[in-house]
C-alpha positions as CSV (number, residue, x, y, z in Angstrom):
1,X,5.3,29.7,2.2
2,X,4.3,26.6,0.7
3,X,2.7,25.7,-2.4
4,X,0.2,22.8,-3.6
5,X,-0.4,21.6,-6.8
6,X,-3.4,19.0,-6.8
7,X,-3.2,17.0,-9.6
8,X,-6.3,15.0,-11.2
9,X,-4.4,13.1,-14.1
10,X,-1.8,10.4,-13.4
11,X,0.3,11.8,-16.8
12,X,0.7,15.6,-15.1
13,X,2.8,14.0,-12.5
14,X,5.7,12.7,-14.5
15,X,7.7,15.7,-14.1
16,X,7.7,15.0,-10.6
17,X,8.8,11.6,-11.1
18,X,12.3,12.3,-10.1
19,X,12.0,14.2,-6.9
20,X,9.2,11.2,-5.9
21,X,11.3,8.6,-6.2
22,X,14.2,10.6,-4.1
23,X,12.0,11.3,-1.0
24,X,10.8,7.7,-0.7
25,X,14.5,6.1,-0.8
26,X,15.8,8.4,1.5
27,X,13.3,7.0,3.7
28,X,14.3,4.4,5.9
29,X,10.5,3.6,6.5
30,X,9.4,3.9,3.3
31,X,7.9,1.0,1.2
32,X,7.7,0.5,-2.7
33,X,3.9,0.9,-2.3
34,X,4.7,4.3,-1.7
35,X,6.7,4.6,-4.9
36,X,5.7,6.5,-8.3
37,X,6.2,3.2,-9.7
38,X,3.7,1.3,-7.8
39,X,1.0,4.2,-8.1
40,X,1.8,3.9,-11.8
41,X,1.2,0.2,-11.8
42,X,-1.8,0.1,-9.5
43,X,-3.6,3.4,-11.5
44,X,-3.3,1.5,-14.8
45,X,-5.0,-1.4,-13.4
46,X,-7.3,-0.7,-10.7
47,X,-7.9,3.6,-11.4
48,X,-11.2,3.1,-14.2
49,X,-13.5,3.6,-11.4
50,X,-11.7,6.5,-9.4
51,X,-10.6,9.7,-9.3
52,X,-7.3,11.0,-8.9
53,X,-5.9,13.7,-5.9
54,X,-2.5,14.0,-5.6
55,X,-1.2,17.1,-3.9
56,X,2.6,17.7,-4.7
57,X,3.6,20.3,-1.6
58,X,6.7,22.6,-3.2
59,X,8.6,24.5,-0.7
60,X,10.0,27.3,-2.8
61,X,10.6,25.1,-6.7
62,X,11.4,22.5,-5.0
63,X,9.1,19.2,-4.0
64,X,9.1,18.4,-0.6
65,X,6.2,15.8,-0.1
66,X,3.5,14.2,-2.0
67,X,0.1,13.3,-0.9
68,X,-1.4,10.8,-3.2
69,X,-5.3,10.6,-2.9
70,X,-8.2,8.9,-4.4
71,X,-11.6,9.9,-5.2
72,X,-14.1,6.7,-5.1
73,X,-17.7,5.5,-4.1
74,X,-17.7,2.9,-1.7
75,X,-21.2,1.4,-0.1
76,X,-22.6,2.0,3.8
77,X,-25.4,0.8,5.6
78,X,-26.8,4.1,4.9
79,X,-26.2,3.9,1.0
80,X,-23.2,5.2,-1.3
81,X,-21.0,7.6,0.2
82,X,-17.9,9.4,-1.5
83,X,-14.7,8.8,0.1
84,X,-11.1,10.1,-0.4
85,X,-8.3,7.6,0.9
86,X,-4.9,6.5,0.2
87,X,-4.9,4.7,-3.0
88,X,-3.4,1.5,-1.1
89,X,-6.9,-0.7,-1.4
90,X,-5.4,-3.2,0.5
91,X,-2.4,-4.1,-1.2
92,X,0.4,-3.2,1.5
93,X,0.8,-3.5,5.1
94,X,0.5,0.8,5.5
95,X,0.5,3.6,4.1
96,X,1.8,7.4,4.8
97,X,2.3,10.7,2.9
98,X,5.4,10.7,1.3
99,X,8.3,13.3,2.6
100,X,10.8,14.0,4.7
101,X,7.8,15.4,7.5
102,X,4.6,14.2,7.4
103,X,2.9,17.0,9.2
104,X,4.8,19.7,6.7
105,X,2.8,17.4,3.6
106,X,-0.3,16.7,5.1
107,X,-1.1,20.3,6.7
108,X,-1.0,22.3,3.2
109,X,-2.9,18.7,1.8
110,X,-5.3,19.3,4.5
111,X,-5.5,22.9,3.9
112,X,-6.1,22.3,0.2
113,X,-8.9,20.6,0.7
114,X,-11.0,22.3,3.0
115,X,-13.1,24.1,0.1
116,X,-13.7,21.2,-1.4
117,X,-17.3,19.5,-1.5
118,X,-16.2,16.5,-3.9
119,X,-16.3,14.1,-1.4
120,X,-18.0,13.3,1.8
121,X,-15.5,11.6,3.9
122,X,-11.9,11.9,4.2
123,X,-10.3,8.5,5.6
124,X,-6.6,8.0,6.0
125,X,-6.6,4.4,6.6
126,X,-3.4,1.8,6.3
127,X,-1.6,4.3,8.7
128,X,1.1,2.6,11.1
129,X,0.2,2.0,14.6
130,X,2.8,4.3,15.7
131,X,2.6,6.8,18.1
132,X,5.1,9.4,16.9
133,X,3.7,9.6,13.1
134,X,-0.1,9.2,14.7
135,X,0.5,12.4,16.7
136,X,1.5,14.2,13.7
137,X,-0.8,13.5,11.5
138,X,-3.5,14.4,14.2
139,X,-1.2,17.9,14.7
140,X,-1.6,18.4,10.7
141,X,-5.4,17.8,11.3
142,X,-5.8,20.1,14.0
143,X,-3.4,22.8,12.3
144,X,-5.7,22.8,9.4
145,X,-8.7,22.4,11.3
146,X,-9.6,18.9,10.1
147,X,-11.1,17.4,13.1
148,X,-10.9,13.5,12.8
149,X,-11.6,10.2,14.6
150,X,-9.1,7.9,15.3
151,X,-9.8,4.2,15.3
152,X,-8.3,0.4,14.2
153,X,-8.3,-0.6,10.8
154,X,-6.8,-3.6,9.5
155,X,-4.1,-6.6,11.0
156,X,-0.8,-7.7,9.8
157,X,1.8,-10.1,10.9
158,X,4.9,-9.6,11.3
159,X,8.3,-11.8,12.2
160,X,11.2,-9.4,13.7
161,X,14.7,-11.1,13.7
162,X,15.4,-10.4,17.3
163,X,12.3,-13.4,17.8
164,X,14.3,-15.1,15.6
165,X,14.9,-18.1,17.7
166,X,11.2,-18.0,19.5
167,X,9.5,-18.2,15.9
168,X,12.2,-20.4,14.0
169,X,11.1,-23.4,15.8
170,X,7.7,-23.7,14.8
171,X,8.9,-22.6,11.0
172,X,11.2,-25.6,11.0
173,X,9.1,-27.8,12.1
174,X,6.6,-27.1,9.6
175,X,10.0,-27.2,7.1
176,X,11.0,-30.7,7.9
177,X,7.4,-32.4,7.9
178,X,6.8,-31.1,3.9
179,X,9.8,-31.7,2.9
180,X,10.0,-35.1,4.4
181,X,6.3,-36.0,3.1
182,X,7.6,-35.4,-0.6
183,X,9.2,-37.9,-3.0
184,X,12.5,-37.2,-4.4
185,X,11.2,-36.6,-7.7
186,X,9.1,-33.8,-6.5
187,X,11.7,-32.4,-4.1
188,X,11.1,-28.5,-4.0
189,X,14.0,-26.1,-5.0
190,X,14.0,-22.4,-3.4
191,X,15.6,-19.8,-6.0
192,X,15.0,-15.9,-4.7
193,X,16.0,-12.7,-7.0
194,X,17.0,-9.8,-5.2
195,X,18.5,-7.2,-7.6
196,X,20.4,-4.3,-7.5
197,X,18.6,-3.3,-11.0
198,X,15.8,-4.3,-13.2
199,X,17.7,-7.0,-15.2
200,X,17.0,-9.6,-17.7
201,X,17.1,-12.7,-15.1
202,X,14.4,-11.5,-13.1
203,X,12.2,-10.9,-16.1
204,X,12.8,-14.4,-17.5
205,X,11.9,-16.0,-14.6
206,X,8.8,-13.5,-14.3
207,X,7.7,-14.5,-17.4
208,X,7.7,-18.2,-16.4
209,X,6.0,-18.2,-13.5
210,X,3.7,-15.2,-13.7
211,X,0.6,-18.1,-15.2
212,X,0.4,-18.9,-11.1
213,X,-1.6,-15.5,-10.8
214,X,-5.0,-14.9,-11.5
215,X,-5.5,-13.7,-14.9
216,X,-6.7,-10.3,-13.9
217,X,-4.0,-9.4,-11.5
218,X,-1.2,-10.2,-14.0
219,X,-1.0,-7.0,-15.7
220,X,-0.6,-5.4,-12.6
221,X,1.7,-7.4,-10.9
222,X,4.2,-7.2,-14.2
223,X,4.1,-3.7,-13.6
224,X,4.9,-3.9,-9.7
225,X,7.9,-6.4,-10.5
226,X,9.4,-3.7,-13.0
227,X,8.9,-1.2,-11.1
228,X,10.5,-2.9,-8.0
229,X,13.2,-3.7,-9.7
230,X,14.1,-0.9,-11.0
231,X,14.2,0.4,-8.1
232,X,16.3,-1.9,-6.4
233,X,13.6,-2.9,-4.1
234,X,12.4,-6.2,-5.9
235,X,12.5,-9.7,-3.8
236,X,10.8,-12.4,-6.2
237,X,10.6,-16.2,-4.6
238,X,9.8,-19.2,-6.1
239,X,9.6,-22.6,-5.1
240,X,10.5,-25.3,-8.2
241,X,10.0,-29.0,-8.9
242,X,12.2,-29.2,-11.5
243,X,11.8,-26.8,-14.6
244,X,8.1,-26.3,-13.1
245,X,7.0,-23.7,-10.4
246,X,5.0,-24.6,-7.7
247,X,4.7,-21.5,-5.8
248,X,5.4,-17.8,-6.1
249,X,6.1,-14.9,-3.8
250,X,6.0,-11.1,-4.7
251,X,7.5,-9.0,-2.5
252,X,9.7,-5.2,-2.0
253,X,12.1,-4.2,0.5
254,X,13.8,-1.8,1.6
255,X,15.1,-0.2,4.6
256,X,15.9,-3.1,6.2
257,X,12.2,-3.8,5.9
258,X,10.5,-6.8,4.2
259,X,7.1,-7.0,2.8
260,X,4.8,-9.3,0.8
261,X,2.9,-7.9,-2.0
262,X,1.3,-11.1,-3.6
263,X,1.5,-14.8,-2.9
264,X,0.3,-17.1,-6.2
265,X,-3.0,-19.0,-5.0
266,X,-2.9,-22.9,-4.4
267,X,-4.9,-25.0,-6.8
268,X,-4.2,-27.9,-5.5
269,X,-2.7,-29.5,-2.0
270,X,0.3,-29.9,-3.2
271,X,1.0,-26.4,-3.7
272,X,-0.7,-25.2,-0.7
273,X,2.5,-27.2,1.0
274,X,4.8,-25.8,-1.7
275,X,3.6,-22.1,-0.5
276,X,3.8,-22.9,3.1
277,X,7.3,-24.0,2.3
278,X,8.1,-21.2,0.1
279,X,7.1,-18.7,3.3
280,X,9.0,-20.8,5.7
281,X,12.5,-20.2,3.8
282,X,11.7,-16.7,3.2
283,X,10.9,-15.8,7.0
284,X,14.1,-18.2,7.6
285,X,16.5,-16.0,5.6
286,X,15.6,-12.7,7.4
287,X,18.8,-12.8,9.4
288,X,21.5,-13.9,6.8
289,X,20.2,-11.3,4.0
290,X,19.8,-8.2,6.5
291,X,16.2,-7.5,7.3
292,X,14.9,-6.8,10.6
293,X,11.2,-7.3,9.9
294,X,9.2,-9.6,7.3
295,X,5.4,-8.4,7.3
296,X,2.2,-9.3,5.8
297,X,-1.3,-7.9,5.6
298,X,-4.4,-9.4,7.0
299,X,-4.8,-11.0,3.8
300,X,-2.0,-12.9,4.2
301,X,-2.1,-13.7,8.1
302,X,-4.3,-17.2,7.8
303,X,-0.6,-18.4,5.7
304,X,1.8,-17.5,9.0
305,X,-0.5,-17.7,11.7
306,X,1.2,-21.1,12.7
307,X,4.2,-19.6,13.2
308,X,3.6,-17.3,16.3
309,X,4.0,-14.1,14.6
310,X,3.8,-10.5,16.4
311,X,-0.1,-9.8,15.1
312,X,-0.6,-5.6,15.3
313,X,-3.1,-3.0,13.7
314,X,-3.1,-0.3,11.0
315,X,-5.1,2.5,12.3
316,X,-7.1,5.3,10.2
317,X,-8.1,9.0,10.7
318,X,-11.9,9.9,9.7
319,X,-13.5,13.2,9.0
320,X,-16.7,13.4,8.2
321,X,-16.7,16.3,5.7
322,X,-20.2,17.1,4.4
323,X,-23.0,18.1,6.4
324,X,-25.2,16.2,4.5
325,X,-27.8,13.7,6.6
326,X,-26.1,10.6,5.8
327,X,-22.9,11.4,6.8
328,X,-24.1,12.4,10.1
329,X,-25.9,9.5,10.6
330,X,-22.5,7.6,9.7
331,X,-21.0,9.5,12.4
332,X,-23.3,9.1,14.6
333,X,-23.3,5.0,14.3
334,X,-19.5,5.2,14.3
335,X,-19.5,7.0,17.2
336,X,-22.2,4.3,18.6
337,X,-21.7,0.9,17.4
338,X,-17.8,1.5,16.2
339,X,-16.0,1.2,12.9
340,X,-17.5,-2.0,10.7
341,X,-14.7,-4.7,9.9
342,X,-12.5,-3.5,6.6
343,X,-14.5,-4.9,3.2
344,X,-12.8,-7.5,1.6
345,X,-10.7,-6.0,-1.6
346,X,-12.7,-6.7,-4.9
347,X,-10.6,-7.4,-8.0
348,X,-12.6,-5.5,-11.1
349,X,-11.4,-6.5,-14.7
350,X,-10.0,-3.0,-16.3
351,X,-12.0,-1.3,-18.7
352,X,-11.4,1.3,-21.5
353,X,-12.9,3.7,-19.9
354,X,-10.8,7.3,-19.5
355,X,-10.8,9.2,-16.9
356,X,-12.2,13.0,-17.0
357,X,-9.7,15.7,-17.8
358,X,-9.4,18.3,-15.1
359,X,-6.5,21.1,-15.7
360,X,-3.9,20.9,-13.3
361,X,-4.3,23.4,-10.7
362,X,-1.6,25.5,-8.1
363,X,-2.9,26.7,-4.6
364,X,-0.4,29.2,-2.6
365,X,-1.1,28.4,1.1
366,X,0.0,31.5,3.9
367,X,0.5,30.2,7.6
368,X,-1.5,33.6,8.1
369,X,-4.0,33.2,5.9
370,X,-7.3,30.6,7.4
371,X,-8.2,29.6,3.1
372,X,-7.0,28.6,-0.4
373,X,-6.9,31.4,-2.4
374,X,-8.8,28.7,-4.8
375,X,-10.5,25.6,-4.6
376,X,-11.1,23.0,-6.6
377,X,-14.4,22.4,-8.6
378,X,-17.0,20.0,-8.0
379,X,-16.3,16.8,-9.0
380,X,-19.7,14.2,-10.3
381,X,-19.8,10.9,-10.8
């Protein structure tokens, strides 16, 4: 028999800290957005204006998945709806429930939430376009009765190693004209950090080069470095003229698996070239330091998109949950005119504002039985 315990406040789920961090290195597919530590980084900065669900699925004492949702509002042609999603906004490539089988974590999540009426729609977006984990999460829908629509969501590049010499050409190219267009006194110098360990060389060069970002991502991305490292999982590029950076790249890997989490913005041509060459040596390196894959999210795709990479889709999984008008009417145009394109991620400046206590809560879920024995309360904004 499995047990879930939903959990509304982000400090209830230290305890499971531990156990969290063991399921998603023992992962091969896993990504450091998946990690406690990220959801710790990306709650502190982005969670003012959401709620949190994460159900921790315990098989006996011990935990055996996590399913991190959030509770937000986001705006339709038919007005404000409530939506529960991954808490990835964007930030990532994909997303998945995180365990050693999805549909053993997403059925009792499912199940879990079938009393609820605190939200109106439940979208699993980010979700990779594979067809093994798509069939199980639609086999946890149907086992929990969750009926859903399947559809595209968002684009990402990627660059695989066995392409290595198909997209290497046009990367070099591109290599040879910057650097060549430079003057000696501003020739660029790559220096990349991958660590073992969170360590005192990759926060000093942090700390140099962390001005690059926007002022209102910087807390966050701190966080996400940290975290990263200390998990072993941390890949932090730069590209220097001298004592000065030019350009900056954030990313995690793991698995065999790279991905970019931030890129610092241009502010001026030079450093748009400096980025473009700062991405050429990364993608350049994939075969000498062991990854297989380099991948970046739609927001990221204009800075590749030169290079002939391999362009695939994220998919999502919609229920419509409340019989209220408007969500039929969403359904209905969904059904007619398609998904709309993904809204464009809006950076919000962090507020003081706490979030609501709400006890933590444990639901026992039978195969046999077809309900919670209890649900959770309503939920206002």
């Amino acid at each position: 028999m499995y047990q879930v315990v939903p959990i509304t406040e982000f400090e209830h789920l230290e305890p499971y800290r531990e156990a969290w961090t063991r399921l998603v290195k023992e992962d091969p597919r896993a990504q450091f957005t998946q990690s406690y530590e990220w959801l710790e980084s990306y709650w502190k900065a982005f969670g003012h204006d959401k709620f949190l669900e994460c159900h921790v699925v315990m098989f006996g004492d011990e935990p055996v998945g996590f399913a991190p949702f959030v509770l937000k509002k986001v705006s339709t042609r038919l007005g404000p709806v409530r939506l529960m999603t991954w808490p990835l906004d964007s930030w990532g490539v994909g997303y998945r429930p995180i365990g050693r089988n999805v549909t053993s974590t997403l059925f009792p999540a499912f199940r879990a939430l079938q009393g609820s009426n605190d939200f109106d729609i439940l979208d699993l977006r980010y979700l990779p376009e594979d067809p093994g984990l798509r069939d199980r999460c639609v086999s946890a829908c149907r086992l929990a009765r969750v009926p859903v629509n399947a559809s595209r969501w968002q684009r990402y590049a990627s660059f695989s190693a066995d392409c290595f010499n198909h997209w290497s050409i046009y990367v070099s190219r591109d290599l040879e004209i910057i650097e060549h267009s430079r003057q000696k006194s501003e020739r660029l110098e790559f220096v990349r950090l991958r660590p073992d360990a969170a360590c005192t060389e990759v926060m000093e060069l942090w700390h140099r080069v962390v001005h690059l970002f926007d002022e209102s991502l910087r807390s966050y991305l701190t966080g996400c470095v940290q975290g990263a490292a200390k998990l072993g999982m941390l890949d932090l590029a730069v590209a220097m003229v001298g004592d000065r950076a030019e350009s900056v790249v954030v990313g995690h890997h793991h698995g065999s698996q790279y991905e970019v989490l931030a890129i610092s913005p241009p502010s001026h041509a030079s450093q748009q070239a400096s980025r473009s060459w700062l991405l050429g040596r990364i993608i350049l390196e994939l075969p000498w330091i062991g990854d297989e894959i380099a991948l970046f999210r739609q927001e990221y795709v204009p800075c590749v998109a030169n290079w002939s990479p391999s362009i695939a889709w994220t998919m999502r999984l919609t229920n419509f949950r409340t019989p209220r008008l408007k969500t039929r009417l969403l359904h209905l145009s969904r059904k007619m005119f398609g998904p709309p394109p993904p809204a464009k991620r809006r950076h919000i400046p962090h507020s003081a504002g706490g979030q609501p206590h709400t006890s933590l809560r444990l639901l026992e879920l039978d195969s046999a039985s077809d309900e919670p024995t209890s649900t959770r309360p309503h939920a206002s904004f």
